[in-house]
C-alpha positions as CSV (number, residue, x, y, z in Angstrom):
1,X,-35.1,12.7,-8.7
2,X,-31.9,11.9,-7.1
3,X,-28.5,10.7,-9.3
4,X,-28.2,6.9,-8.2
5,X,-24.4,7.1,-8.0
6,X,-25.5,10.2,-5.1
7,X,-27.7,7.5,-3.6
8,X,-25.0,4.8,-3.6
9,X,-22.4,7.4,-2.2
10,X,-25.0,8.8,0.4
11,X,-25.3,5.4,1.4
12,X,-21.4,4.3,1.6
13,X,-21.4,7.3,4.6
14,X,-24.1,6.4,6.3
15,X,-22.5,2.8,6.9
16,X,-19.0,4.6,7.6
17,X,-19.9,6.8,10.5
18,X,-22.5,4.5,12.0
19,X,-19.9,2.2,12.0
20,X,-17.4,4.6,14.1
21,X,-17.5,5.5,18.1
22,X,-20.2,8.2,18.8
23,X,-17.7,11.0,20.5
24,X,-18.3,15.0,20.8
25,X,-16.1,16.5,18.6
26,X,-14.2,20.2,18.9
27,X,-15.0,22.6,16.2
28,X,-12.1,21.9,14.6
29,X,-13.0,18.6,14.2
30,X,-15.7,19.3,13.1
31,X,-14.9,21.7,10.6
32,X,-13.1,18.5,8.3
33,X,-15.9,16.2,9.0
34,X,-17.6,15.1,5.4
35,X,-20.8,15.9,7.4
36,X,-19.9,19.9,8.3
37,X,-20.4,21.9,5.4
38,X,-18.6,25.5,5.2
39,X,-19.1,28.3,3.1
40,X,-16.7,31.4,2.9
41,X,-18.3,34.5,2.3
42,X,-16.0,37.2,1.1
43,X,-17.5,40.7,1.8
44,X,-16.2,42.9,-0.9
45,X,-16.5,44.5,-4.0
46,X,-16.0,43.5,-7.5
47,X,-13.0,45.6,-7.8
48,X,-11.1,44.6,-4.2
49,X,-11.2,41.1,-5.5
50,X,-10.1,41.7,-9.0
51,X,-6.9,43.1,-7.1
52,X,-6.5,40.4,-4.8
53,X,-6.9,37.8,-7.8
54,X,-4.7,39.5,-10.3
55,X,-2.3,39.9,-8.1
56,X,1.7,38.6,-9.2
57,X,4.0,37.4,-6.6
58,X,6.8,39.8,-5.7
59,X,10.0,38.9,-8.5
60,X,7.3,37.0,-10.6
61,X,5.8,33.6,-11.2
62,X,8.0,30.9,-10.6
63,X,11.3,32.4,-9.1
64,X,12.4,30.1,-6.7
65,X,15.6,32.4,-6.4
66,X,13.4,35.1,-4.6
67,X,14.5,36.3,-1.1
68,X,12.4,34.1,1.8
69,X,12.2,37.4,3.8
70,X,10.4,39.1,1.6
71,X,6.7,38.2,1.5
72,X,5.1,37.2,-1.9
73,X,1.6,38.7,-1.6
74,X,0.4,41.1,0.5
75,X,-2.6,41.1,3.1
76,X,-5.5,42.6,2.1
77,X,-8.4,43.9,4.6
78,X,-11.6,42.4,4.6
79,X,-14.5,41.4,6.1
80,X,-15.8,37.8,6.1
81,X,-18.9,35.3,7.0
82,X,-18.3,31.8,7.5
83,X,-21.6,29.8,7.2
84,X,-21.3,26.1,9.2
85,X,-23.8,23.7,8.8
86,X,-23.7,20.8,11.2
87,X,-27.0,18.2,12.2
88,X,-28.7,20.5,10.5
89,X,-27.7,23.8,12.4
90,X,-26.6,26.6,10.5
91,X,-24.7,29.2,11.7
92,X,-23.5,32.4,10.2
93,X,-20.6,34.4,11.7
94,X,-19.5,38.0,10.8
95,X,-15.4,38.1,11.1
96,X,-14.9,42.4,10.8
97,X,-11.3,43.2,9.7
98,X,-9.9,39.7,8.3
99,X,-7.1,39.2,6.4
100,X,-7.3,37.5,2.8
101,X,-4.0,37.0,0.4
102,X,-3.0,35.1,-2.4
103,X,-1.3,31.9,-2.0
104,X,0.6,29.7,-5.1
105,X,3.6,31.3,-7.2
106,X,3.9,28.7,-9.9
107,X,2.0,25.7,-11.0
108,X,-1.3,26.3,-9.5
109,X,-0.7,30.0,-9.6
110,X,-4.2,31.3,-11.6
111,X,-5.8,34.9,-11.9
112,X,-9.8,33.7,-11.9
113,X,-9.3,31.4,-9.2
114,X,-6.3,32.2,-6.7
115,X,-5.1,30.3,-4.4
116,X,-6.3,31.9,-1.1
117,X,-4.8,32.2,2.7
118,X,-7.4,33.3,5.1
119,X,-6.6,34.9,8.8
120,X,-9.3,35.9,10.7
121,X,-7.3,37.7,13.0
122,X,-4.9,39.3,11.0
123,X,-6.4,43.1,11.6
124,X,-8.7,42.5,14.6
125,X,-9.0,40.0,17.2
126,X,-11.7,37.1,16.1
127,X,-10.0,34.4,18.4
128,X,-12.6,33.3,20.7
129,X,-15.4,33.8,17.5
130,X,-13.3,31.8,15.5
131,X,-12.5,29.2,18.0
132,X,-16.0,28.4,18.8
133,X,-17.2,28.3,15.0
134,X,-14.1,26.5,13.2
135,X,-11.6,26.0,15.6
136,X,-9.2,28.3,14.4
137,X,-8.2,31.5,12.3
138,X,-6.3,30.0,9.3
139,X,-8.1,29.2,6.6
140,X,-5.8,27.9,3.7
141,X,-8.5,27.7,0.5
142,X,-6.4,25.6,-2.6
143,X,-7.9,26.3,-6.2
144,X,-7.2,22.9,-7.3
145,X,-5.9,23.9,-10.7
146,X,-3.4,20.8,-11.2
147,X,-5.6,18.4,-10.0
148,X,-8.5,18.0,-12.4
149,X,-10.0,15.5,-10.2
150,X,-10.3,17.3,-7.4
151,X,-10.1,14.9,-4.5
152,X,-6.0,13.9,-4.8
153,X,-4.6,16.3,-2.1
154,X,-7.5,15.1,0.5
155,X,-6.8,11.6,-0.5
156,X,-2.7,12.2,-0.5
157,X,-3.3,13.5,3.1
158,X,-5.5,11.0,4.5
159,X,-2.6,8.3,3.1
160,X,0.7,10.0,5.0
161,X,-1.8,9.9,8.3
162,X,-2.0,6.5,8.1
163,X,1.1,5.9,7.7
164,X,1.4,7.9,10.8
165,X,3.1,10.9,9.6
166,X,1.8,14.7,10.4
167,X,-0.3,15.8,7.7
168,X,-2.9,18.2,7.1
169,X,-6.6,17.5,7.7
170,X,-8.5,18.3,4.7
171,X,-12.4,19.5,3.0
172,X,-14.1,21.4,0.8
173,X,-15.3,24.5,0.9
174,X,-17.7,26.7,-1.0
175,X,-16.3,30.6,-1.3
176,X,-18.4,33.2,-2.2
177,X,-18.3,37.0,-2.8
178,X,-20.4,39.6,-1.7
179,X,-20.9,43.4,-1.8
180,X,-23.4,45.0,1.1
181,X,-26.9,43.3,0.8
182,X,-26.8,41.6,-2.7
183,X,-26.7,38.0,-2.9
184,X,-23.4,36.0,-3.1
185,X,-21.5,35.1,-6.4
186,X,-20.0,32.0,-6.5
187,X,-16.1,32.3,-6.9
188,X,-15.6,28.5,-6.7
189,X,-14.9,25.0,-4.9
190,X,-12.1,24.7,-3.2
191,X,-9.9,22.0,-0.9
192,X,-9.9,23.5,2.8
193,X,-6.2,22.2,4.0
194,X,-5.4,22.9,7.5
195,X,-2.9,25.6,7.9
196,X,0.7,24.5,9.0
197,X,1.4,26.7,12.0
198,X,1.9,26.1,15.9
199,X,-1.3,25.0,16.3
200,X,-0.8,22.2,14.0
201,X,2.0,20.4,15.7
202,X,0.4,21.2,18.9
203,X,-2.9,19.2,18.0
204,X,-0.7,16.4,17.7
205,X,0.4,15.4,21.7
206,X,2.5,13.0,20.4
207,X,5.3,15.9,18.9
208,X,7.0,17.4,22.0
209,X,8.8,20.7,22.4
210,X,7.1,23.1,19.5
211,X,8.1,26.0,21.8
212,X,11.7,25.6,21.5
213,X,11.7,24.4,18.4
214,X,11.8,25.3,14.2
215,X,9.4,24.8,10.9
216,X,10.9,25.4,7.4
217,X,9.1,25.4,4.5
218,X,11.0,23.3,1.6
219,X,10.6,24.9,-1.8
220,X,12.7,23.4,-5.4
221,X,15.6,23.1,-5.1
222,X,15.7,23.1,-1.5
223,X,17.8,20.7,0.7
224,X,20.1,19.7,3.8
225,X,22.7,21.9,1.6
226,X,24.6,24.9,2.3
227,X,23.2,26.6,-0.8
228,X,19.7,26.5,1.2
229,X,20.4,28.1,4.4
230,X,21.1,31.7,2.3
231,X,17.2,31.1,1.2
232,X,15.6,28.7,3.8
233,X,12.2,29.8,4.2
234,X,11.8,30.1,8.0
235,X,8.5,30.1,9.8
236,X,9.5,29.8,12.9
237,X,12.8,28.6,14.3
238,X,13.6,29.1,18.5
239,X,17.3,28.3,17.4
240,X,17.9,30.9,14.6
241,X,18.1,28.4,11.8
242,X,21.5,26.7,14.3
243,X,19.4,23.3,14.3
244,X,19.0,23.3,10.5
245,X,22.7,25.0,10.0
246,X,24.0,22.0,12.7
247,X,21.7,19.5,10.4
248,X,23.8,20.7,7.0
249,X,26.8,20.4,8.4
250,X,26.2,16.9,9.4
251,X,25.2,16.1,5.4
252,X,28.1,17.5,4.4
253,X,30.7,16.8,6.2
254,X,30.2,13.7,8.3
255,X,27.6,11.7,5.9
256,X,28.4,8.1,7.5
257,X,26.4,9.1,10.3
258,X,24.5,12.4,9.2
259,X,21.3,10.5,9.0
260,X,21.7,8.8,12.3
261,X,21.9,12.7,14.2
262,X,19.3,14.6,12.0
263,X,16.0,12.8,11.7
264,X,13.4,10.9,12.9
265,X,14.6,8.0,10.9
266,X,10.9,5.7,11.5
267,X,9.5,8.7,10.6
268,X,11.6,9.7,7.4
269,X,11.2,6.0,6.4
270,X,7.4,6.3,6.6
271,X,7.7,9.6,4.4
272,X,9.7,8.5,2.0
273,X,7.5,5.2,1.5
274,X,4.7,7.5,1.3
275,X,5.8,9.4,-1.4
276,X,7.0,6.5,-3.2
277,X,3.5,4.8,-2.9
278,X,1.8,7.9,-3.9
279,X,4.2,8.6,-7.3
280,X,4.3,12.0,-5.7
281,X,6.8,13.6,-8.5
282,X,6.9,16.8,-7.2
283,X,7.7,15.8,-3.6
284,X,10.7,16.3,-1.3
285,X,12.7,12.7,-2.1
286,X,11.5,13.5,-5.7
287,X,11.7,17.4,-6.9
288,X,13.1,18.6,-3.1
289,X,9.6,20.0,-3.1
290,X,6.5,21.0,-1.1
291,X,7.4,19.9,2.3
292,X,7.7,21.6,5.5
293,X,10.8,20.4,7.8
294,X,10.0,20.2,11.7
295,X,12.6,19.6,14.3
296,X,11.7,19.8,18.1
297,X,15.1,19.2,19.6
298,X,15.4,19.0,23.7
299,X,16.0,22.8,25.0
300,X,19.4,24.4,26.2
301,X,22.9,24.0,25.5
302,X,24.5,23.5,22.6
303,X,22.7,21.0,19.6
304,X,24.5,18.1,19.4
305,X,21.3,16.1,17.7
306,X,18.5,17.0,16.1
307,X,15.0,15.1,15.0
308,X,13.7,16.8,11.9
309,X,10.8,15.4,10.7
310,X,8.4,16.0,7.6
311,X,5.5,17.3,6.9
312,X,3.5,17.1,3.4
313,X,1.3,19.9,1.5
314,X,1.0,20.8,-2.5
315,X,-0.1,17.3,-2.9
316,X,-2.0,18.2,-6.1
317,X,0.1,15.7,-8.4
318,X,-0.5,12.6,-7.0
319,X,-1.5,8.6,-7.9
320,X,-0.8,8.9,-11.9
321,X,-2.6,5.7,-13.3
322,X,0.2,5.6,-16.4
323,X,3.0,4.8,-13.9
324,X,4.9,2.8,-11.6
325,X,6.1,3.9,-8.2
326,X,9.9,4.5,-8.0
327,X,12.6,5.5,-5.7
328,X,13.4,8.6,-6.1
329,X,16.8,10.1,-5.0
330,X,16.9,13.6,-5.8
331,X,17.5,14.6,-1.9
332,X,20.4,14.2,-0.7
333,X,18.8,12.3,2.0
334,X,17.8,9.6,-0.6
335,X,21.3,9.4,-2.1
336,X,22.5,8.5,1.8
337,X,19.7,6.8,2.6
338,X,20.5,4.1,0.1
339,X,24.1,3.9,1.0
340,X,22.9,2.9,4.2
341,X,22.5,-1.1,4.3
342,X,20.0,-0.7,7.2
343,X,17.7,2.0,5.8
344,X,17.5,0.4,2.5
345,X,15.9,-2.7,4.3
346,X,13.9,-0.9,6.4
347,X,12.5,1.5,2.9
348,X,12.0,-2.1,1.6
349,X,10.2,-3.8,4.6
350,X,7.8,-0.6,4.6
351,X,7.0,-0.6,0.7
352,X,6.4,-4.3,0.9
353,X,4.1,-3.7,4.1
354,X,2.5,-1.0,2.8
355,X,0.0,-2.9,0.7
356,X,-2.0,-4.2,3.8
357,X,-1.9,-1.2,5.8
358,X,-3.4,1.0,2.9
359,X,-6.0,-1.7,2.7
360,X,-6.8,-1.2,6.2
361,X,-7.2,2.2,5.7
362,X,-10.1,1.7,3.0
363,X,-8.8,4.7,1.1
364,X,-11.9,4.3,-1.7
365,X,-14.3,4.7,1.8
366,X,-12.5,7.9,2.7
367,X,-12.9,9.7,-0.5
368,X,-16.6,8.7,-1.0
369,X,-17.4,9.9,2.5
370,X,-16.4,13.4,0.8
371,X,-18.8,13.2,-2.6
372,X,-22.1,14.3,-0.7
373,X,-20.7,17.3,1.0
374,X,-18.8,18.4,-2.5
375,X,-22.5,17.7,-4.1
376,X,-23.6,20.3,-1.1
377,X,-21.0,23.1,-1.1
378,X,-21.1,22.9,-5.2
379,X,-23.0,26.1,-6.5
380,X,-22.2,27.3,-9.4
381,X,-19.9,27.7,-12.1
382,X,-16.5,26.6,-10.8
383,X,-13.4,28.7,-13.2
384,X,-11.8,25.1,-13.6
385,X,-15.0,22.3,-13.1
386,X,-17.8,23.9,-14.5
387,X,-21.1,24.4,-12.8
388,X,-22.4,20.4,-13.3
389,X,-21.9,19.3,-10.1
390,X,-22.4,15.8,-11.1
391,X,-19.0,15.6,-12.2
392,X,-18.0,15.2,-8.1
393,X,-19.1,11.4,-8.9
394,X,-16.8,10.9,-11.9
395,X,-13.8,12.6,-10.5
396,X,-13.9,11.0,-7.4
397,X,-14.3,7.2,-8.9
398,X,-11.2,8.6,-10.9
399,X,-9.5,9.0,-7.7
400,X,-11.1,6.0,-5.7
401,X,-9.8,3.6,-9.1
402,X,-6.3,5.4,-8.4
403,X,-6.0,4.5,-5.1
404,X,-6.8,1.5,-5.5
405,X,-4.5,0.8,-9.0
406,X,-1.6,2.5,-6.6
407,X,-2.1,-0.6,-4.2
408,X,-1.6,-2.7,-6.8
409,X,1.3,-0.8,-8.0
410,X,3.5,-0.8,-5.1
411,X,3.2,-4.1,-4.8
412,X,3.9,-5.4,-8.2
413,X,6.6,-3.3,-7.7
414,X,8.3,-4.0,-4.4
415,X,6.4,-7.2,-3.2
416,X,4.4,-8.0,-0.1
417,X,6.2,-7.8,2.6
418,X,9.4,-9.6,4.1
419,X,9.3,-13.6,4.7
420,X,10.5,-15.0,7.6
421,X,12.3,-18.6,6.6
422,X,12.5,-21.9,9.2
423,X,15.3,-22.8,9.9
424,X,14.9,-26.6,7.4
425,X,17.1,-27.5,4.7
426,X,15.6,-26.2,1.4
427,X,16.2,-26.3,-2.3
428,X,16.3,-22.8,-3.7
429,X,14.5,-23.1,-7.3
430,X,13.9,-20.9,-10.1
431,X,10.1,-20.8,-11.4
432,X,11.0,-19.9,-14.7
433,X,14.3,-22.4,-15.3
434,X,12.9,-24.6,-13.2
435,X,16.1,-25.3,-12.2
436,X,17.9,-25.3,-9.0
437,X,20.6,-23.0,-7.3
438,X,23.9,-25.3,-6.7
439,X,27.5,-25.0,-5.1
440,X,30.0,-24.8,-8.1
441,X,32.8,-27.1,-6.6
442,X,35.9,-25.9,-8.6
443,X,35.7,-22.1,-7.6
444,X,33.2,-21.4,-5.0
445,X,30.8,-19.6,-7.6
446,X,26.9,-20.2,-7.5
447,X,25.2,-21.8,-10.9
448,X,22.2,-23.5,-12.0
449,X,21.7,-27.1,-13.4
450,X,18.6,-29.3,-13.1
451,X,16.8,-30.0,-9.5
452,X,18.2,-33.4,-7.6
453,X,19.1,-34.9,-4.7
454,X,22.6,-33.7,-4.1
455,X,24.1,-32.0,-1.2
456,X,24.8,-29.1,-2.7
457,X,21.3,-28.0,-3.6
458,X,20.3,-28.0,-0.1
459,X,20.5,-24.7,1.6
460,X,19.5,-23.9,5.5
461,X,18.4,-20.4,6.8
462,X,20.5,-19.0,9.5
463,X,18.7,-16.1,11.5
464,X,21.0,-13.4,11.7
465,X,19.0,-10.4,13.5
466,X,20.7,-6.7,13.7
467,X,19.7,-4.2,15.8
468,X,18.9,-0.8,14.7
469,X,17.2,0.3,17.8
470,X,19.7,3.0,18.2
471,X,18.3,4.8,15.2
472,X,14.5,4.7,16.6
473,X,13.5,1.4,15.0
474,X,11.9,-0.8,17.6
475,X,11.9,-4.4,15.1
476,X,15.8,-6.2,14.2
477,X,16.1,-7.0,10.7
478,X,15.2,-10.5,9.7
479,X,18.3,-11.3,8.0
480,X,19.8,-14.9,7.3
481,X,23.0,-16.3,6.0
482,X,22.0,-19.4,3.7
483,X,24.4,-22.3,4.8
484,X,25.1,-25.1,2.0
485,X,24.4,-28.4,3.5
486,X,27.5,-30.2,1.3
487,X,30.0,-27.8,2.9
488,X,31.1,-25.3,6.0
489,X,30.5,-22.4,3.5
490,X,27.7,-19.8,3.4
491,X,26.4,-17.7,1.0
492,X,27.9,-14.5,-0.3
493,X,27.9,-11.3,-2.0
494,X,30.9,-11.7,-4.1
495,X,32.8,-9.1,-6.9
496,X,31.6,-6.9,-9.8
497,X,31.5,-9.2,-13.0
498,X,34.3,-7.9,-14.9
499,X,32.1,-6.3,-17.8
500,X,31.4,-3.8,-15.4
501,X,27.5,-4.2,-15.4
502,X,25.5,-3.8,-12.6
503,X,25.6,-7.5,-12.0
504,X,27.5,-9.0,-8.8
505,X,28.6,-12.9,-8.3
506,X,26.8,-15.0,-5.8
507,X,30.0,-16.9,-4.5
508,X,30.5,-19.9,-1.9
509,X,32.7,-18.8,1.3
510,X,33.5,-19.7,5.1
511,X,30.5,-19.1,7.1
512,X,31.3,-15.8,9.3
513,X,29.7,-12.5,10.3
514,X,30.1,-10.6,7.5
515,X,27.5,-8.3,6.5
516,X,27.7,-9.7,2.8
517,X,26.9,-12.8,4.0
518,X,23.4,-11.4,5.3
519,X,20.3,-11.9,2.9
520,X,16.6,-11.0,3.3
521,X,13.3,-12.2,1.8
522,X,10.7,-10.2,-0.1
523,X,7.5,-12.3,-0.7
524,X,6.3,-11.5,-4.3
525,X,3.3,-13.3,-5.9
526,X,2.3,-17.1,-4.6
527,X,5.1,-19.2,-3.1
528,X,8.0,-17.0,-4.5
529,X,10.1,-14.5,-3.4
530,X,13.1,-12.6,-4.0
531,X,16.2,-12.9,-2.4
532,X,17.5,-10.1,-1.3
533,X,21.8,-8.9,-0.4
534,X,21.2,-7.0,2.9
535,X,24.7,-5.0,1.3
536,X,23.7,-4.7,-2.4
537,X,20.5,-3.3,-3.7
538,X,20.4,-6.2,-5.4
539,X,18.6,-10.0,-6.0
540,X,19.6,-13.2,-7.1
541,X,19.1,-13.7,-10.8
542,X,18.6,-17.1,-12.6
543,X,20.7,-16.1,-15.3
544,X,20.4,-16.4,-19.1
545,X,23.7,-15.2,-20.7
546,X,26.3,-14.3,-17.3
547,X,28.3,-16.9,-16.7
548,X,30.8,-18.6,-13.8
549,X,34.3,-18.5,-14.5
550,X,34.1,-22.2,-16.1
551,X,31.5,-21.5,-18.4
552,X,28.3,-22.4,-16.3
553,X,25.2,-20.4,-16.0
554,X,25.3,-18.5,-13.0
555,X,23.1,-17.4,-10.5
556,X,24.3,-13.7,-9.6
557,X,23.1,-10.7,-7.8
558,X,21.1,-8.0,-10.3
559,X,18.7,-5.3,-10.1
560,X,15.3,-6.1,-8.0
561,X,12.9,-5.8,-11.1
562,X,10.2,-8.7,-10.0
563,X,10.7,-10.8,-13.3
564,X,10.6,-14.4,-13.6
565,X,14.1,-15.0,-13.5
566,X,14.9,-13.2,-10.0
567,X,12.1,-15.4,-7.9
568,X,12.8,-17.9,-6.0
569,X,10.6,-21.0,-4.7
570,X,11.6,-22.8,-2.0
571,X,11.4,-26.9,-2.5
């Protein structure tokens, strides 16, 4: 008799794919399709794989100081079968002369079950068998040793795709070992990621010039840093590493504009916010970490600009239920990025946004889709999951209730999205004073006293849209200065309080262009919303203890935290 959470799941992806277009598919495709099951038959003996397994990467686990150039495992020989089954065809293919090696050199690095890189064309031509089986030669197998729930990286994966970033498709394989005619010993379940190579980039159309131009592979504590270029892990570069040396030197030297002439700033955005959503810790903006850097850059002459972009992988420590999503700024990049009055809106508008488009995705769909073919390639006793395959239920409702407690993370965190204001004299109230924000006459400074009828409490939203279509960013920012109806002033960011905190005064002055007169809106729960300096990270506080200069309580610029007392509601 049949688990009912199997049935439930086998029903979930029968509703999912008869609700999508009927299309033929390549191999490839169909090789990460939830309804193609492989199995990777190793053909060797005991002993080969013993060596393979217990092999230690070359200057030893976890020495990130290791030379780049010198490769950390070695390629063994072998032969292999892949077994497809697809609409109920199976097909079994002989690969003679393979090459098999061991992959990880730190956190998932394991002895029972390795890590494994797959090439079926490493010693002997297998192109055209591989290409009509699977759609390709690589085969990177991950033992899933930090993820105890198994379905993270797949789910991590799926999430930077729809945020549009370039990111690995992604399975589940069974792997088996085999010596001459006896039958196959289960050596484990493993994620199937989809190799980073040439191939990858040029399965995407819409990334241009792979020929002419460079991958990197990011490992802690690498960065746009002169220390990195002695040990940048190149895996392909048509420049000799001069994009990425061009790229430092930008960081370094002219960091005003660095950003501006070294990435894909949409993209990087999107990355970042990815991460953030995803409380990847051990990610590039995070831990400088398991990334690969891409840059195509237009061929000939000498680089005056380059468009590095990222790509994800290691995504095996992802969508922690105990915590909160945060920026990090390990990178450089970060640090810059925030500096940046521009890029810290747009990092804002795309974690507020975020929320609906990972909605749209149906995330908790995507990784039931997977439960059936993990029941299916599931046989045996797994080193790290055991052999009850009815565990694939449990660890993928851990996941599912992840995702979904990550969508309600980022936006208790960082709101809903930006509001767009009309243009209609309001009163700018705080829900939990339930007072009102009001010109201070004497000295300019903002305060808060009791809601009325007086000029002064009457604010108007002026649209003040910027530009930033030179960096690649096709939307202006919605920014406003907030006139006071009583007056010719406008509001604005004003000086440091003088006990040095990280609190700023909100300050009455003639209404001009300056940027810290510009504000923004994040929506946050019901009517409210934070508002926002467009050149502080920073939103107005109804305050309990700062006050103005003559004693009042003051309304003043403080750290975005989504409390009661730095909403706003409009009246």
């Amino acid at each position: 008799m049949k688990h009912p959470l199997y049935l439930l799941f086998c029903t979930v992806v029968a509703i999912f794919y008869m609700s999508s277009p009927v299309r033929a598919q390549t191999a490839f495709e169909r090789l990460f399709d939830p309804r193609s099951t492989l199995s990777v038959i190793l053909e060797m003996p005991q002993a080969t794989w013993t060596q393979v397994a217990a092999e230690q990467p070359v200057g030893g686990p976890c020495n990130f100081a290791q030379s780049p150039s010198i490769d950390r495992y070695m390629w063994h020989t072998t032969n292999v079968t892949l077994i497809t089954e697809w609409e109920k065809i199976t097909t079994p293919q002989l690969y003679q002369n393979a090459g098999i090696k061991k992959k990880s050199f730190c956190g998932s690095l394991d002895s029972t079950k390795p890590s494994l890189s797959i090439d079926l064309s490493q010693f002997q031509n297998n192109d055209v068998l591989a290409d009509n089986q699977v759609g390709t030669t690589h085969l990177s197998l991950e033992n899933s040793k930090q993820d105890p729930d198994l379905f993270r990286q797949c789910t991590g994966y799926y999430v930077f795709r729809t945020m549009g970033i370039p990111a690995p498709m992604c399975t589940f394989a069974g792997v088996y070992r085999r010596t001459g005619n006896s039958p196959p010993v289960f050596l484990g379940l493993y994620v199937l990621t989809e190799a980073v190579k040439k191939e990858f980039f040029r399965r995407r159309p819409a990334i241009e010039n792979v020929p002419s131009g460079s991958l990197y592979e990011f490992e802690a504590p690498d960065d746009f840093t002169n220390a990195t270029i002695s040990q940048l892990m190149v895996e392909w570069s048509a420049t000799t590493n001069q994009d990425f040396v061009f790229a430092v030197g930008q960081v370094q030297n002219l960091p005003a504009t660095a950003l501006a002439k070294t990435l894909d700033l949409p993209s990087f955005i999107d990355y970042w916010a990815t991460e953030i959503f995803l409380k990847n810790g051990d990610g590039f903006l995070s831990n400088r970490n398991n990334v690969f850097v891409f840059d195509d850059p237009q061929p000939g002459g000498q680089i005056q600009r380059t468009r590095f972009r990222f790509v994800p992988h290691g995504l095996d420590q992802i969508l922690a239920t105990g915590t909160k999503p945060s920026i990090s700024t390990t990178s450089v990049l970060a640090q810059l990025a925030l500096k940046d009055n521009g890029l810290r809106y747009q990092l804002t508008g795309t974690l507020g946004a975020m929320e609906a488009r990972i909605d749209s995705a149906d995330v908790p769909g995507y990784i039931n889709s997977y439960v059936p073919l993990v029941l299916r390639v599931w046989r045996g006793l797994d080193p790290f999951f055991g052999a009850d395959h009815n565990k694939t239920m449990q660890m993928a409702e851990t996941v599912r209730l992840a995702a979904e407690q990550a969508v309600v993370d980022i936006s208790t965190v960082f709101g809903h999205g930006l509001v767009t204001q009309p243009n209609t004299p309001i009163r700018l109230a705080g829900p939990y004073h339930k007072e009102c924000a009001t010109r201070v006459n004497t000295n300019g400074e903002l305060r808060r006293e009791a809601c009325g009828t007086q000029p002064g409490q009457q604010w108007t939203f002026e649209s003040t849209p910027q530009s930033m279509g030179s960096s690649g960013f096709s939307q202006p920012l919605k920014t406003y200065r907030l006139r006071n109806q009583s007056t010719s002033d406008c509001l604005s960011a004003g000086a440091q309080f003088t006990d040095l905190s990280d609190r700023y005064q909100l300050v009455m002055l003639p209404c001009s262009q300056s940027a810290s007169q510009q504000f923004f809106l994040v929506r946050r729960e019901g009517a409210s919303f934070e508002l926002r300096s467009f050149v502080r990270n920073s939103c107005a506080h109804f305050s309990d203890s700062a006050l103005t200069t003559d004693g009042r309580p003051a309304i003043y610029l403080g750290p975005c935290v989504g409390e009661a007392k730095n909403l706003i509601v409009t009246e």
